[in-house]
C-alpha positions in Angstrom: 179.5 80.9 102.2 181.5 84.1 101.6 181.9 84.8 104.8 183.5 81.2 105.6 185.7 82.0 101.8 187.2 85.6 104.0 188.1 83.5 107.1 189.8 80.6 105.5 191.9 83.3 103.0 192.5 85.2 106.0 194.1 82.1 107.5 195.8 81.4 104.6 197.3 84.7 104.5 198.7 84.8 108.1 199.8 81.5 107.8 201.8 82.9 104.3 202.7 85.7 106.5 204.5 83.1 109.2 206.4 81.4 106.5 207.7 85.0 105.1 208.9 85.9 108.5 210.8 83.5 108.9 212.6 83.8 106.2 213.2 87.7 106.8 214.7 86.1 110.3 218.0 85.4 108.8 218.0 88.8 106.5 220.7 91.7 108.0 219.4 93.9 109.9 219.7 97.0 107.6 217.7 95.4 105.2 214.5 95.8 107.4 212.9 99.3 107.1 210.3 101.0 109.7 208.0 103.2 107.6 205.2 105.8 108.2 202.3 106.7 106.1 199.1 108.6 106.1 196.6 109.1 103.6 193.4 111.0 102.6 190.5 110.0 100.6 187.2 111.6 99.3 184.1 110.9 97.5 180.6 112.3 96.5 177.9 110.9 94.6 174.6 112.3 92.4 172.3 111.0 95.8 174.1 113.8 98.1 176.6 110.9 99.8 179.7 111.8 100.8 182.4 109.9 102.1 186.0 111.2 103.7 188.6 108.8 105.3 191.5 109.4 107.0 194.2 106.4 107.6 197.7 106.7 109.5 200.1 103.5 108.6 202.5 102.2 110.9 205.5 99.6 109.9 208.0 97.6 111.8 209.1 96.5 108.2 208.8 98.1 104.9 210.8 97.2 101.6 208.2 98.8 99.3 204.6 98.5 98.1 205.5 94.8 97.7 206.8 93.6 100.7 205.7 95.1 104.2 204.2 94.8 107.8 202.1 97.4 109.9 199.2 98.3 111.3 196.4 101.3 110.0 193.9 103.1 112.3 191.5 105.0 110.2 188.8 107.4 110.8 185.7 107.3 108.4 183.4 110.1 108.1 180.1 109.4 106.3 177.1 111.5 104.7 174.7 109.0 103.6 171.8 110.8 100.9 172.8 114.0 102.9 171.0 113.1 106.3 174.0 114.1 108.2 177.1 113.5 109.4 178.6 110.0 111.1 181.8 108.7 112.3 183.5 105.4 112.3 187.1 104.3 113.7 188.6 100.9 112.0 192.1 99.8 112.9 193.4 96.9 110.5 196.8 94.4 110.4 198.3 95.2 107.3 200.8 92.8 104.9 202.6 92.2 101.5 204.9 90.0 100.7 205.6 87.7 97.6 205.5 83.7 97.8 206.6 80.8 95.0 205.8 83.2 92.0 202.4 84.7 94.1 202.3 88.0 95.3 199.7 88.8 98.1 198.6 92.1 100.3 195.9 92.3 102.9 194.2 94.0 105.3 192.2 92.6 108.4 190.6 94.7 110.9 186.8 95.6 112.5 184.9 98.4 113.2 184.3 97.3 116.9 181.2 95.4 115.3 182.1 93.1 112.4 185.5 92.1 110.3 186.4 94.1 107.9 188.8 94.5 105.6 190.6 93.2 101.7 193.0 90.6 100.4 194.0 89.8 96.9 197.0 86.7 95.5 198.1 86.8 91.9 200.2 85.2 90.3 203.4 86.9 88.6 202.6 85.7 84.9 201.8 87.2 81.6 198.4 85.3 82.1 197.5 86.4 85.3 195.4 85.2 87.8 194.4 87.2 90.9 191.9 86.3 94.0 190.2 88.7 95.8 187.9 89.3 98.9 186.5 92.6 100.1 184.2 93.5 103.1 182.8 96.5 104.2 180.3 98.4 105.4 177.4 99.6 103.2 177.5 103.8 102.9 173.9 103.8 102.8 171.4 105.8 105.8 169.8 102.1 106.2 173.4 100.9 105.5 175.0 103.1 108.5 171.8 102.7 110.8 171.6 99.2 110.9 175.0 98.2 110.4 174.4 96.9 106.8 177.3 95.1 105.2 178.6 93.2 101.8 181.2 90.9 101.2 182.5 90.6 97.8 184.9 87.4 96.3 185.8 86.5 93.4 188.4 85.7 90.5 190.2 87.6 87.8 192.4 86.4 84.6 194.4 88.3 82.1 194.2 85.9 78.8 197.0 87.8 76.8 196.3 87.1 72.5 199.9 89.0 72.2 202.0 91.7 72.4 199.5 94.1 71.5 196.1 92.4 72.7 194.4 91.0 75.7 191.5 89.6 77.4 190.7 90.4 81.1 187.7 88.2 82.5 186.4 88.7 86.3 183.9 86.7 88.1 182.6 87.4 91.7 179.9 87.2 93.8 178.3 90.1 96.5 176.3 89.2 99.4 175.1 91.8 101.6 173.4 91.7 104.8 170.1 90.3 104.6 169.0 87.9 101.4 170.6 89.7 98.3 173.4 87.7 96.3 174.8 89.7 94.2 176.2 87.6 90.8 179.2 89.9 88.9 180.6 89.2 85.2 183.1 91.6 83.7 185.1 91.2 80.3 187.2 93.9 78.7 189.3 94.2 75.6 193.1 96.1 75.4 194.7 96.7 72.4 198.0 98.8 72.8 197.8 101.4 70.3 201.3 102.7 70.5 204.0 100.5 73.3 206.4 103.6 73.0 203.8 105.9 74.3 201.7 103.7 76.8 198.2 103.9 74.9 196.0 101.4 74.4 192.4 101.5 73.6 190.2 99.3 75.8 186.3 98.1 75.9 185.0 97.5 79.1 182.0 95.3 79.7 180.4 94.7 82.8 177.1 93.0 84.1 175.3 92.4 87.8 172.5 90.8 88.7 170.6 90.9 92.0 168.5 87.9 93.5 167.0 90.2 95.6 166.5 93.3 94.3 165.5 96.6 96.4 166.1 94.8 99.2 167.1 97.8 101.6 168.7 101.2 100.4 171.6 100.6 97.8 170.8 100.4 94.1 169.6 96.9 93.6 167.8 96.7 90.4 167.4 93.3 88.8 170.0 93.4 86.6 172.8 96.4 85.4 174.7 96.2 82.5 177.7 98.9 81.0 179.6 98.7 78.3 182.4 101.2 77.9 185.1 101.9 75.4 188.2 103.7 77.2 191.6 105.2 76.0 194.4 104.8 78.5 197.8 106.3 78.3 200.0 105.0 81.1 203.6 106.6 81.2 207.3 105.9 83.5 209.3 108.7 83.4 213.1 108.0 83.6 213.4 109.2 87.4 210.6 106.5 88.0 207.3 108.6 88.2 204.4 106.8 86.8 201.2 108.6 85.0 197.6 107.5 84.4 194.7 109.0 82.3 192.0 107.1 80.9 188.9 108.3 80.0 185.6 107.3 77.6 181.9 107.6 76.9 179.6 104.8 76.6 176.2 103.5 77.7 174.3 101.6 80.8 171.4 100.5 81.9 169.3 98.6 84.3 166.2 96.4 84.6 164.2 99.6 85.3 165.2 102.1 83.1 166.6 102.4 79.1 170.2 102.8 77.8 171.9 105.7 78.9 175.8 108.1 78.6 178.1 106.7 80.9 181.2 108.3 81.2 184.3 108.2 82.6 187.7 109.9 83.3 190.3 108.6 85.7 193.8 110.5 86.3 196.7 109.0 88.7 200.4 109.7 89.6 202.9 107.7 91.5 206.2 109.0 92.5 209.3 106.5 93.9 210.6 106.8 97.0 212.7 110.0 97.1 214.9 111.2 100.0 212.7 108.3 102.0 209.7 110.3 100.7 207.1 108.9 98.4 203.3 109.8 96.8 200.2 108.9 95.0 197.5 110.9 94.0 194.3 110.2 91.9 190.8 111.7 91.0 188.2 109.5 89.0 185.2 111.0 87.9 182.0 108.3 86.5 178.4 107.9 85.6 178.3 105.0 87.0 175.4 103.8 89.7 176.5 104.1 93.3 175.3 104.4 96.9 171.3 104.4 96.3 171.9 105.0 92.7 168.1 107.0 93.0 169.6 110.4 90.8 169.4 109.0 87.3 172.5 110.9 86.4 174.5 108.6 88.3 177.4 111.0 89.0 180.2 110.2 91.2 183.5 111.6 92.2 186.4 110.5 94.0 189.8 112.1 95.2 192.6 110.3 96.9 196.1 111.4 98.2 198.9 109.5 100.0 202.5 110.4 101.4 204.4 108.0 103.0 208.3 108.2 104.4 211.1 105.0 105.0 212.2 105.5 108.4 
């Protein structure tokens, strides 16, 4: 079923991606820009996993993170429960562009074995909806051996109260390789604290549940459930740079074990393009169940950086 939902978006998106181009047929030429980009990312869990990709972007047309055309080749490097080293080589189409009031990106590649790949659609509304489908392969030793994979789709909405409060619901469903369906419900809370600064104080609720739990490596319990209050300050600076830091302490648990800390601290920057140069950076740091989820401290850390330059 998901599987059929990621080839009919996928269809819709290059058929969105036809319409687009045509329009950009009549724009002047020095309106299309050729960009380059290459970025780095890095992760390690509490089971000994580590994860490092490496992805070079290519566009014929770039007008910003909202509006481009390329290609990415990257190279993934993965060290599942520390059994060693293994590589992977994916190469995706890459798109964004904006359509009636709906912005969409997407990327659609393989491994050589299987497609691969994310899109998302949202509207451009203070109550926001946004679509969403994700597939890729499971970072797992079973995962990596057998060429384990999940395919995740699903729908979120922002349900703004008013300037200082609002809803966010998401609904989605998982299904991996194998039996497992994977059933996800998420709700959190915002209230903006102080506009002038960029706080709010948020309270993140999520919940899974697994119809086939422990089927093959990844955690799989029953049933998970988090609930988390955050504090966010988000910050543009006049030249355009834009800073993130959230970070809060709550609890989890699962069908198998009690309540539990989790924790979690996320930090991002985003500079505009400058002298046809431009960056992002971010490290997140949770307690949140990953990989095998076997270590019941749950901890996981992630760094990613990106440079890209307008040609």
């Amino acid at each position: 079923m998901i599987r059929l939902a990621l080839l009919g978006l996928a269809a819709a998106l290059s058929a969105t991606a036809a319409a687009a181009q045509e329009a950009e047929d009549g724009a002047a030429p020095d309106q299309r820009n050729a960009a380059v980009g290459s970025d780095f990312f890095y992760s390690a869990d509490a089971d000994d996993t580590d994860v490092v990709r490496l992805g070079f972007d290519l566009d014929w047309l770039n007008e910003g993170p909202e509006k481009y055309r390329g290609v990415r080749v990257e190279k993934a490097w993965f060290n599942p429960s520390g059994a060693g080293w293994r590589g992977r080589e994916r190469v995706y189409l890459r798109g964004a562009d904006n359509l009636g009031g709906w912005k969409w990106n997407a990327r659609l590649g393989t491994d050589g074995d299987t497609v691969l790949g994310a899109a998302t659609i949202h509207n451009d509304k203070p109550a926001r909806h946004e679509y969403f489908i994700e597939r890729d392969i499971i970072e797992t030793p079973q995962g990596l051996r057998r060429g384990l994979y999940y395919t995740f789709a699903g729908a979120a909405f922002d349900l703004p109260v008013d300037d200082r409060n609002q809803f966010t619901l998401l609904a989605g469903l998982q299904e991996f390789t194998g039996d497992n369906l994977r059933t996800h419900l998420r709700a959190n809370y915002i209230h903006v604290v102080k506009p002038q600064w960029g706080l709010s104080a948020q309270v993140r609720a999520r919940l899974f549940r697994n119809s086939d739990p422990r089927e093959f490596d990844y955690y799989s319990p029953r049933w998970y459930a988090q609930l988390l209050p955050v504090v966010q300050v988000r910050r543009f600076t006049d030249s355009g740079m834009r800073y993130l830091v959230a970070g809060g302490i709550g609890a989890q648990r699962d069908s198998a074990t009690g309540w539990r800390r989790s924790s979690y601290f996320n930090a991002q920057v985003t500079s505009p393009p400058r002298r046809n140069w431009s960056f992002d950076a971010g490290f997140l740091f949770s307690e949140t169940p990953t990989g095998s989820g076997t270590d019941n401290s749950y901890r996981y850390t992630q760094f990613n950086l990106g440079l890209r330059r307008s040609l």
